[in-house]
N, CA, C and O atoms as a GROMACS GRO file, in nm:
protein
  444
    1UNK      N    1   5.648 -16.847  -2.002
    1UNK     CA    2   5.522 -16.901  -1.955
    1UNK      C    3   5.512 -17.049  -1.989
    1UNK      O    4   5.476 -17.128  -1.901
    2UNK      N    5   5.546 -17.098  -2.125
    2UNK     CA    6   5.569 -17.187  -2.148
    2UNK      C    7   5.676 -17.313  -2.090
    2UNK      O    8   5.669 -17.434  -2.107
    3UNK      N    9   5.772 -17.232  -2.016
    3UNK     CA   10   5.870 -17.301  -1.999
    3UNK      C   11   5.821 -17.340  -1.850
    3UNK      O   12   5.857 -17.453  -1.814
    4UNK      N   13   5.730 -17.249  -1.738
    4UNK     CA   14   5.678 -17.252  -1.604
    4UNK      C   15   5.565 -17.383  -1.627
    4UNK      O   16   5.559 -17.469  -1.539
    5UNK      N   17   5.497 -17.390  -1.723
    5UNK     CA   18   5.386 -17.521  -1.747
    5UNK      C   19   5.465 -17.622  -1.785
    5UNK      O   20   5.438 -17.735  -1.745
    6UNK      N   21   5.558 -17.604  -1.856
    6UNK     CA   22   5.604 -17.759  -1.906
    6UNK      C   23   5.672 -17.798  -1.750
    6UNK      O   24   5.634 -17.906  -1.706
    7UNK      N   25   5.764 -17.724  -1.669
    7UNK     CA   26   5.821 -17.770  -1.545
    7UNK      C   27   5.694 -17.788  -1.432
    7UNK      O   28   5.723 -17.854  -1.333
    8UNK      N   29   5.592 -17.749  -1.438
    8UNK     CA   30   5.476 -17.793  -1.358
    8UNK      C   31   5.435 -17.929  -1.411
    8UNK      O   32   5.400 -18.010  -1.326
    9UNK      N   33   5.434 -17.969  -1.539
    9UNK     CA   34   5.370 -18.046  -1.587
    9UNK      C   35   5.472 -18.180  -1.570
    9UNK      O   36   5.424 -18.292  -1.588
   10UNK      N   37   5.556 -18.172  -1.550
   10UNK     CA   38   5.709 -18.234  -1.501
   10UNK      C   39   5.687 -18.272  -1.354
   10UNK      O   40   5.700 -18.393  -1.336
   11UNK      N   41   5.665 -18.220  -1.275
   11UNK     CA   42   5.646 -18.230  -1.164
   11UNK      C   43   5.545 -18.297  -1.105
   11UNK      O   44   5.554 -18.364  -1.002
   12UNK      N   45   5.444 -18.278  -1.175
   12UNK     CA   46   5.280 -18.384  -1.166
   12UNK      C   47   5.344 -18.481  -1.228
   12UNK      O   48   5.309 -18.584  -1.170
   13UNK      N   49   5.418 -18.509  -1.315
   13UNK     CA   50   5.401 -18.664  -1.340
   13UNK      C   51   5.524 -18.753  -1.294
   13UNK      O   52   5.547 -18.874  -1.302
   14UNK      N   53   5.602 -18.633  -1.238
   14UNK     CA   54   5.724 -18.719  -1.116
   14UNK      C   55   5.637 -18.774  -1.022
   14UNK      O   56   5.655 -18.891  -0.986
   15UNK      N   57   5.523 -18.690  -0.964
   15UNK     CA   58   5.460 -18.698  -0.826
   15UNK      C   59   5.377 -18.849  -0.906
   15UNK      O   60   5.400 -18.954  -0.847
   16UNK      N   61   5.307 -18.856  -1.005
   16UNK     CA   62   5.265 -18.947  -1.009
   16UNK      C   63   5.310 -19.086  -1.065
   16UNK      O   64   5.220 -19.160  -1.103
   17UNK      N   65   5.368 -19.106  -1.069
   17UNK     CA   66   5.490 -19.242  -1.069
   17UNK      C   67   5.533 -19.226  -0.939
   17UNK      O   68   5.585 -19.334  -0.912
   18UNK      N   69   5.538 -19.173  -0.869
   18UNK     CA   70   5.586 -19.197  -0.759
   18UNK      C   71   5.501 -19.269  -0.663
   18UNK      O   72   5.528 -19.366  -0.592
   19UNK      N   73   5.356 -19.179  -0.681
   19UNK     CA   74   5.243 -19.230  -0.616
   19UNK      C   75   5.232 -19.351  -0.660
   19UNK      O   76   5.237 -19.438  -0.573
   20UNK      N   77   5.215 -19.397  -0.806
   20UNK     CA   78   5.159 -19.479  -0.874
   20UNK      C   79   5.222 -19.576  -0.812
   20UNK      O   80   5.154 -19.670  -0.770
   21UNK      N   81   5.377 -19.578  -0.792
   21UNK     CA   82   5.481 -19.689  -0.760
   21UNK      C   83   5.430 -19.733  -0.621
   21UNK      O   84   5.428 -19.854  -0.599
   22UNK      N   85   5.386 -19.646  -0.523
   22UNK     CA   86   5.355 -19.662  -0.389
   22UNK      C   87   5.234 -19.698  -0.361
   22UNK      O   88   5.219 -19.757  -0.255
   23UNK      N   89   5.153 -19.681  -0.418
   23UNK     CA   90   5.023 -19.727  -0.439
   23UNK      C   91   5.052 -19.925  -0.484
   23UNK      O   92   5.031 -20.018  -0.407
   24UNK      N   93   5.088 -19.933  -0.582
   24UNK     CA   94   5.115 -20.005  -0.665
   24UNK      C   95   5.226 -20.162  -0.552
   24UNK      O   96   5.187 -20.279  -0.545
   25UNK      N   97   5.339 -20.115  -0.495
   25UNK     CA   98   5.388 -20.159  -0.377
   25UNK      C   99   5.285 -20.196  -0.278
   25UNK      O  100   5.296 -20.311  -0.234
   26UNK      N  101   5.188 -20.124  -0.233
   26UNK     CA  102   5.132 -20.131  -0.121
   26UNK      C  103   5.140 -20.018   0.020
   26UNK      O  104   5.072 -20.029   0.122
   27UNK      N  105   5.206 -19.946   0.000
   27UNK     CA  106   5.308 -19.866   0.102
   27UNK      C  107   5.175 -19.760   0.136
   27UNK      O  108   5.134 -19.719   0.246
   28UNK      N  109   5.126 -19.733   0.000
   28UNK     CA  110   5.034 -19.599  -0.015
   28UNK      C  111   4.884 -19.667  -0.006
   28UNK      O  112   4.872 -19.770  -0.072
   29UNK      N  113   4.742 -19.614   0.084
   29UNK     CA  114   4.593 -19.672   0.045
   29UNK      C  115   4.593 -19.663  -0.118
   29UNK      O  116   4.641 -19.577  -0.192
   30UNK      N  117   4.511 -19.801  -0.151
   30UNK     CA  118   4.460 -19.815  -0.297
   30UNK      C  119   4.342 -19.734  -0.330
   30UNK      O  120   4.313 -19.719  -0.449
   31UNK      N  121   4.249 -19.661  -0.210
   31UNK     CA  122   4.149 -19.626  -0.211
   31UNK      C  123   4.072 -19.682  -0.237
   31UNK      O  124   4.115 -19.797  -0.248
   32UNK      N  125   3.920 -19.678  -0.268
   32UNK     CA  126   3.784 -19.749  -0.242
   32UNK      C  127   3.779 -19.805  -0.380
   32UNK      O  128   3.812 -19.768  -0.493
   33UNK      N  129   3.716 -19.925  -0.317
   33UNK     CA  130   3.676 -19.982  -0.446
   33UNK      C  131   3.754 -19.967  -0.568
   33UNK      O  132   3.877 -19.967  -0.561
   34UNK      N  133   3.681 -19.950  -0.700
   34UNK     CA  134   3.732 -19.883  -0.873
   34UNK      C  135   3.817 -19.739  -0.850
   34UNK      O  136   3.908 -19.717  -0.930
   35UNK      N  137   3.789 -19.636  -0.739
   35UNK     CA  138   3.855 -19.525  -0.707
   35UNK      C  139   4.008 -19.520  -0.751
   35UNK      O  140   4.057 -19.409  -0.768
   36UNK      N  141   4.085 -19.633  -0.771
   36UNK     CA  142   4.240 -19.688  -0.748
   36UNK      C  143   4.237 -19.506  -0.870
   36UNK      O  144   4.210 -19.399  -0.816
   37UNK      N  145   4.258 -19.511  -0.968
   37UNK     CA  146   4.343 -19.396  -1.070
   37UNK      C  147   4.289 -19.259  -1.067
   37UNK      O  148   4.321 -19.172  -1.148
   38UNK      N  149   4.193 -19.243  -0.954
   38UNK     CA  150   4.138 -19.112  -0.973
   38UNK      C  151   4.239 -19.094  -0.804
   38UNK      O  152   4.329 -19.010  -0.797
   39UNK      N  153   4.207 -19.174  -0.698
   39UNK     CA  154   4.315 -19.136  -0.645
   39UNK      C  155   4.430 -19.148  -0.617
   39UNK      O  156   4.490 -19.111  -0.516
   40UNK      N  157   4.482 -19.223  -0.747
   40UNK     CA  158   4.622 -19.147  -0.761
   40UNK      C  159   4.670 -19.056  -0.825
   40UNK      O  160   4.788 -19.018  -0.820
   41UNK      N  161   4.526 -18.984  -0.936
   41UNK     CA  162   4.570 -18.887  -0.993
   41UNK      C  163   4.533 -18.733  -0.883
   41UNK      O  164   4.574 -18.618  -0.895
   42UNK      N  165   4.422 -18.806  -0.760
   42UNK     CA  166   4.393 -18.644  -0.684
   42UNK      C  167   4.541 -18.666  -0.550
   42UNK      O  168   4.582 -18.573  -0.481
   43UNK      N  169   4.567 -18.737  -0.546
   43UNK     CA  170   4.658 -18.750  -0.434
   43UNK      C  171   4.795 -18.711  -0.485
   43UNK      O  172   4.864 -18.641  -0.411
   44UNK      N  173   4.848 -18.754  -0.618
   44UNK     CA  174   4.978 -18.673  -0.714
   44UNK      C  175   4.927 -18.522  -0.705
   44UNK      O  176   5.019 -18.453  -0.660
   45UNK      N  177   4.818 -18.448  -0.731
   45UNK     CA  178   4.772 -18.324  -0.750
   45UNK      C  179   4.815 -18.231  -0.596
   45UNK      O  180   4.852 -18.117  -0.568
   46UNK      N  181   4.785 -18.355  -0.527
   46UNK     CA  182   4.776 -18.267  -0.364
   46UNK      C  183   4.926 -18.253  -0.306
   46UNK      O  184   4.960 -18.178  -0.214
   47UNK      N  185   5.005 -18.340  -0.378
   47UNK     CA  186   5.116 -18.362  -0.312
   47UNK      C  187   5.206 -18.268  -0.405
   47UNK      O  188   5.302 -18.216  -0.346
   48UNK      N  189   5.188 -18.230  -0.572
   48UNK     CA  190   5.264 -18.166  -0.634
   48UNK      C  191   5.250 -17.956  -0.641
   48UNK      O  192   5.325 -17.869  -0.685
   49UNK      N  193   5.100 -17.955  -0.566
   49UNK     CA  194   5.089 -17.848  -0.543
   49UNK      C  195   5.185 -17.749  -0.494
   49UNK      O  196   5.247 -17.665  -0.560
   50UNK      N  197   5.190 -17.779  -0.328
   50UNK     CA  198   5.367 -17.720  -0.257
   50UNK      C  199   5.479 -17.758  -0.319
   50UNK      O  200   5.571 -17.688  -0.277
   51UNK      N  201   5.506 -17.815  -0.379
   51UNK     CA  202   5.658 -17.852  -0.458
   51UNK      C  203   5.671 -17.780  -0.550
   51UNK      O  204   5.782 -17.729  -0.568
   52UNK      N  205   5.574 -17.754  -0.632
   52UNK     CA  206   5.551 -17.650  -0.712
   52UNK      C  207   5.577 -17.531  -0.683
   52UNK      O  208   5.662 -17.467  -0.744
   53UNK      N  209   5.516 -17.490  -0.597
   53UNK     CA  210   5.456 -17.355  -0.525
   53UNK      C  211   5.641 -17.299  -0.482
   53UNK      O  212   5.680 -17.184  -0.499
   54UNK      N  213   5.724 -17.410  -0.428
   54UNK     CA  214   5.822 -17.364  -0.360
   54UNK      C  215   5.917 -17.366  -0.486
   54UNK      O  216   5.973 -17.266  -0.530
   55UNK      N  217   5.929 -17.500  -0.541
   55UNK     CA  218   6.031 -17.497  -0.640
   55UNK      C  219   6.015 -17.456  -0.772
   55UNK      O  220   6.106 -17.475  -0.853
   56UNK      N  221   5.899 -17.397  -0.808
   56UNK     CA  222   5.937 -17.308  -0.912
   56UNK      C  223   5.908 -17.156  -0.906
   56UNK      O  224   5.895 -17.065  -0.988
   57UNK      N  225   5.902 -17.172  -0.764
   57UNK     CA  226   5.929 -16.964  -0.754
   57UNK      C  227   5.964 -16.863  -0.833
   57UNK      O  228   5.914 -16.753  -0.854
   58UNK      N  229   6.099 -16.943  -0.890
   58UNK     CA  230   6.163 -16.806  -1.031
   58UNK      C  231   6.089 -16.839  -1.116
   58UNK      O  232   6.024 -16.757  -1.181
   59UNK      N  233   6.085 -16.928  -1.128
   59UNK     CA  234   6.007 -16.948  -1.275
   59UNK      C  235   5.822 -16.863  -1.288
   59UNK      O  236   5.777 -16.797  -1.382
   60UNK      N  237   5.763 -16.896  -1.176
   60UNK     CA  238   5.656 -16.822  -1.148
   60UNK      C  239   5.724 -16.652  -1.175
   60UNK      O  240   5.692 -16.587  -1.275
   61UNK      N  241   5.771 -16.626  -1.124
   61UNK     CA  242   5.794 -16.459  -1.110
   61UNK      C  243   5.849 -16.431  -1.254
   61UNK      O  244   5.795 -16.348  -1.328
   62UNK      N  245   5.931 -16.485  -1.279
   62UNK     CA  246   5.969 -16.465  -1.440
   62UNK      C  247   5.809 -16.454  -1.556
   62UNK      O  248   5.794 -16.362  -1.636
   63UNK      N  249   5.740 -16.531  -1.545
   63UNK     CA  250   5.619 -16.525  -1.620
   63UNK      C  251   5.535 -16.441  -1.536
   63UNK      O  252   5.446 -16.412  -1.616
   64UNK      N  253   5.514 -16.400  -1.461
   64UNK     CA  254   5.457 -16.307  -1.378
   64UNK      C  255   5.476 -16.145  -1.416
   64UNK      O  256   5.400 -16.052  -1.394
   65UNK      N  257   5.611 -16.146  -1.483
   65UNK     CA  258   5.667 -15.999  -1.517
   65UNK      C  259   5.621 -16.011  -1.696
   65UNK      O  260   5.553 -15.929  -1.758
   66UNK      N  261   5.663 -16.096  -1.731
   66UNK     CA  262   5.626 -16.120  -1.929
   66UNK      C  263   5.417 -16.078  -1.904
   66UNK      O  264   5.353 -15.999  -1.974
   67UNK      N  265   5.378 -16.139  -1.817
   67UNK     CA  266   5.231 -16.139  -1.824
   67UNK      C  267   5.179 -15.970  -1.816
   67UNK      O  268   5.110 -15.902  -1.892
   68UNK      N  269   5.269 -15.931  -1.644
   68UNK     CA  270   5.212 -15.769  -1.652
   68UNK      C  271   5.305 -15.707  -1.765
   68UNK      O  272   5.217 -15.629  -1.802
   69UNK      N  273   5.369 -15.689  -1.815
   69UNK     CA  274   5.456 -15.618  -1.958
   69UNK      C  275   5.355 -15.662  -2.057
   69UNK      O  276   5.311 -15.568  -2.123
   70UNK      N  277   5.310 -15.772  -2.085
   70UNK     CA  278   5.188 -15.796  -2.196
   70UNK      C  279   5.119 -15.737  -2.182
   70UNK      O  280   5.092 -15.666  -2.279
   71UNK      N  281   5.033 -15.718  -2.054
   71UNK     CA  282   4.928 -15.630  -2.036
   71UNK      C  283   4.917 -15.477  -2.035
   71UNK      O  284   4.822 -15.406  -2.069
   72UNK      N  285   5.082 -15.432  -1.972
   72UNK     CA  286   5.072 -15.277  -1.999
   72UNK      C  287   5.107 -15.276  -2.135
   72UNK      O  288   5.092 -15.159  -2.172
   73UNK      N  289   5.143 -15.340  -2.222
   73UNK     CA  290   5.134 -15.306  -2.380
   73UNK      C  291   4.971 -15.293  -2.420
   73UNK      O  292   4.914 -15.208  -2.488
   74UNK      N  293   4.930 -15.389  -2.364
   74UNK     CA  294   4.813 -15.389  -2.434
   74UNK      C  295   4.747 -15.245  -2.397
   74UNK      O  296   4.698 -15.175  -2.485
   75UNK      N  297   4.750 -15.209  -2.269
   75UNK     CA  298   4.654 -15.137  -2.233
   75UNK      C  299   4.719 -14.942  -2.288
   75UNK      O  300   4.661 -14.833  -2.277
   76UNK      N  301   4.826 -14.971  -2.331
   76UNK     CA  302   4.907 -14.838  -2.410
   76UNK      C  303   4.848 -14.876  -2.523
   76UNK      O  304   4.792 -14.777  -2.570
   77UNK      N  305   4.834 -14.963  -2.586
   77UNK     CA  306   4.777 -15.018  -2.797
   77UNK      C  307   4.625 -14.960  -2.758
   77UNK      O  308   4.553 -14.902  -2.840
   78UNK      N  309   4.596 -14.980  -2.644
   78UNK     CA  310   4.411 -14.949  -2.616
   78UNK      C  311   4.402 -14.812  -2.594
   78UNK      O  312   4.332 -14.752  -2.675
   79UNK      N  313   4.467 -14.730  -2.485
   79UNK     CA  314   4.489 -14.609  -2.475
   79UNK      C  315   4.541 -14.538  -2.608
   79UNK      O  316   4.506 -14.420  -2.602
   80UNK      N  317   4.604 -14.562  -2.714
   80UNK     CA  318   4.646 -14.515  -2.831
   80UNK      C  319   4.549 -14.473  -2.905
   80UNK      O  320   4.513 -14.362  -2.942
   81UNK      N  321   4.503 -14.604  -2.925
   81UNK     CA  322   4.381 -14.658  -3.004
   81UNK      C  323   4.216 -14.552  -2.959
   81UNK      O  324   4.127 -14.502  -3.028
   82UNK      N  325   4.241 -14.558  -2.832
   82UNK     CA  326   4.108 -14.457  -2.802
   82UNK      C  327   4.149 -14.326  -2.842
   82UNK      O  328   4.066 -14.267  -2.911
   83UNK      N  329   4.272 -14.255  -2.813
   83UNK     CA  330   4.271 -14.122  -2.861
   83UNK      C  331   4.286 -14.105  -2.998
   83UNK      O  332   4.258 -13.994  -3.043
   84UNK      N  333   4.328 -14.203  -3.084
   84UNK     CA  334   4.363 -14.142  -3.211
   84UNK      C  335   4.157 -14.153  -3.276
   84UNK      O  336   4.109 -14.078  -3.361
   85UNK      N  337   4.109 -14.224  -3.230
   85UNK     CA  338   3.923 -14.250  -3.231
   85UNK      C  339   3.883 -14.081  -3.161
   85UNK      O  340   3.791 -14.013  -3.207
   86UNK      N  341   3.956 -14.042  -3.065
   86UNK     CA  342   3.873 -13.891  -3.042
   86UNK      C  343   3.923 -13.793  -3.091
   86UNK      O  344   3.864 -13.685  -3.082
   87UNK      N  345   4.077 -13.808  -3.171
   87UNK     CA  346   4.099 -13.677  -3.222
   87UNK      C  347   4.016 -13.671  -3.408
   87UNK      O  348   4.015 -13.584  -3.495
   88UNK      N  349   3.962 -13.800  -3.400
   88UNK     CA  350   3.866 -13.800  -3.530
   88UNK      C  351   3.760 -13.794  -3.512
   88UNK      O  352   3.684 -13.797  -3.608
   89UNK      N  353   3.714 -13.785  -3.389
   89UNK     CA  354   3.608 -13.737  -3.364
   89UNK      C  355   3.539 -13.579  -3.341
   89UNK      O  356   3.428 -13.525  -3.346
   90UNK      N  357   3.694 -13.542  -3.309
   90UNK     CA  358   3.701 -13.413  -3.267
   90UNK      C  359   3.681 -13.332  -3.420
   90UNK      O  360   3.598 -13.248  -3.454
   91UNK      N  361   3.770 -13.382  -3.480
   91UNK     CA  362   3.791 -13.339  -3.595
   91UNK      C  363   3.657 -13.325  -3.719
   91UNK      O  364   3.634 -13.226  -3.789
   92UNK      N  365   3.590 -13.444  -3.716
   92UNK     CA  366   3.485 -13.448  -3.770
   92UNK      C  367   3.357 -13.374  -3.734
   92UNK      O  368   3.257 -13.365  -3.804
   93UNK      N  369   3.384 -13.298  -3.556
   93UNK     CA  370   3.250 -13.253  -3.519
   93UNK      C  371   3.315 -13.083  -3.544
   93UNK      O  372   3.237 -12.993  -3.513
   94UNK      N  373   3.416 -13.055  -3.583
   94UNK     CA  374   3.446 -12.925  -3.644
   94UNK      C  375   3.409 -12.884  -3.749
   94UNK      O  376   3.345 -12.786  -3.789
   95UNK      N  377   3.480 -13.010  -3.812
   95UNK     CA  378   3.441 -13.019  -3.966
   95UNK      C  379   3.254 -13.014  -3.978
   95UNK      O  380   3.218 -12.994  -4.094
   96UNK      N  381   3.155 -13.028  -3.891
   96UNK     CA  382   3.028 -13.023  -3.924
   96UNK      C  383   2.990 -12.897  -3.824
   96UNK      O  384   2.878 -12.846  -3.821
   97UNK      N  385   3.056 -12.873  -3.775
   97UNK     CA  386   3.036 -12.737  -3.668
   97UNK      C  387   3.079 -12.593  -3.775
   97UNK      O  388   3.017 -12.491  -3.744
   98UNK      N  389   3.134 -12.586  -3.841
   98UNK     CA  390   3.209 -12.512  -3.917
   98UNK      C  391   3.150 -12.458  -4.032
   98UNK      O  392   3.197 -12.348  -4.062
   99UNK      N  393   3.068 -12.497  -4.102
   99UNK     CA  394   2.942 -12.478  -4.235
   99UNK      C  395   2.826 -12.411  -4.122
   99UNK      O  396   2.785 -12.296  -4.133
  100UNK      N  397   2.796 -12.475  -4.045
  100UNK     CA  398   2.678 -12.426  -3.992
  100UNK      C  399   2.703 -12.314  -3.967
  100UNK      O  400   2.636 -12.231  -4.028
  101UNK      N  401   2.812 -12.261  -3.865
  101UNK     CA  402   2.844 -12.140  -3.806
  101UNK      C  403   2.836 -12.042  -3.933
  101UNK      O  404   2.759 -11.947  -3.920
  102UNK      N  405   2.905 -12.053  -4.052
  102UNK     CA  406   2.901 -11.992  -4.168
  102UNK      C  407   2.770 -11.949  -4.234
  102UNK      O  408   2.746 -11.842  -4.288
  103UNK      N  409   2.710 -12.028  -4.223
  103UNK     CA  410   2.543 -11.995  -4.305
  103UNK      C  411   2.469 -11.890  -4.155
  103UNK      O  412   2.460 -11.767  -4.149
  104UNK      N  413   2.448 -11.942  -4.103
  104UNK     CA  414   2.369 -11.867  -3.945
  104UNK      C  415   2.361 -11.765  -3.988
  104UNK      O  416   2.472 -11.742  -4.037
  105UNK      N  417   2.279 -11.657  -4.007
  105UNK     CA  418   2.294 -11.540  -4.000
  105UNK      C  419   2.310 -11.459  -3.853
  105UNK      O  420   2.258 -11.483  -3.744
  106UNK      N  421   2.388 -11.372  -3.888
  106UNK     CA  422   2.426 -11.287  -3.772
  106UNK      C  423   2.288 -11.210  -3.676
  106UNK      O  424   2.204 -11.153  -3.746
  107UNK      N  425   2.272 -11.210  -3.570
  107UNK     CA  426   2.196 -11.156  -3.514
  107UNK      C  427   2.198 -10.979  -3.446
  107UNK      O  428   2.280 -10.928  -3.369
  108UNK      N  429   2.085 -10.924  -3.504
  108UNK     CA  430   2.151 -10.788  -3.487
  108UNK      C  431   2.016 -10.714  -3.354
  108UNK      O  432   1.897 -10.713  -3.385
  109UNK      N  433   2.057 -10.666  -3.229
  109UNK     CA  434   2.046 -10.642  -3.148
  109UNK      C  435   1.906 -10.516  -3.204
  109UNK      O  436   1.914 -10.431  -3.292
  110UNK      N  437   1.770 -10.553  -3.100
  110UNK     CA  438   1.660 -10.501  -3.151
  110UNK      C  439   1.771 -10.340  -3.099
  110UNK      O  440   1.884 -10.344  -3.050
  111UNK      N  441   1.681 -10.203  -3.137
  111UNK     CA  442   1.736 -10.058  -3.069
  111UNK      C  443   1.612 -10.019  -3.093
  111UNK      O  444   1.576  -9.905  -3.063
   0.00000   0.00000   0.00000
């Protein structure tokens, strides 16, 4: 997962030196007015999106599989975790079911 953000994070700032350089040349709009670094930081964003999207495919799917395997652990530690909570529950409503039944006196059928 770590290794999919640092190569995204690689990629935004190729895109932006690149922009920056083209902007900077003239080649690329400076945008409005004071605007100049916000759009070159939304125009690097727009342009590194698909590059992303295509060139780190494995890398996406690789953290994609670590993420659902994290989660079906978790949700087996949660499922564990709830039954070993109802077989003490179970256990404890015996354990108070069990005295009572004992004292009750027996009921004996009017004749």
């Amino acid at each position: 997962m770590l290794r999919y953000t640092l190569k995204r994070l690689g990629i935004l700032v190729g895109c932006l030196v690149v922009v920056w350089g083209l902007v900077y040349l003239g080649i690329a709009p400076r945008g409005l007015g004071d605007s100049n670094g916000l759009w070159i930081i939304l125009l690097s964003l727009v342009i590194s999106a698909p590059i992303s999207f295509v060139a780190l495919r494995g890398e996406r799917d690789r953290a994609s599989v670590q993420i659902v395997q994290r989660v079906d652990r978790m949700k087996a530690n949660i499922e564990a975790s709830r039954s070993q909570e109802d077989d003490a529950v179970d256990a404890a409503r015996a354990d108070t079911a069990a005295p009572a039944e004992q004292s009750a006196p027996a009921e004996h059928p009017a004749g």
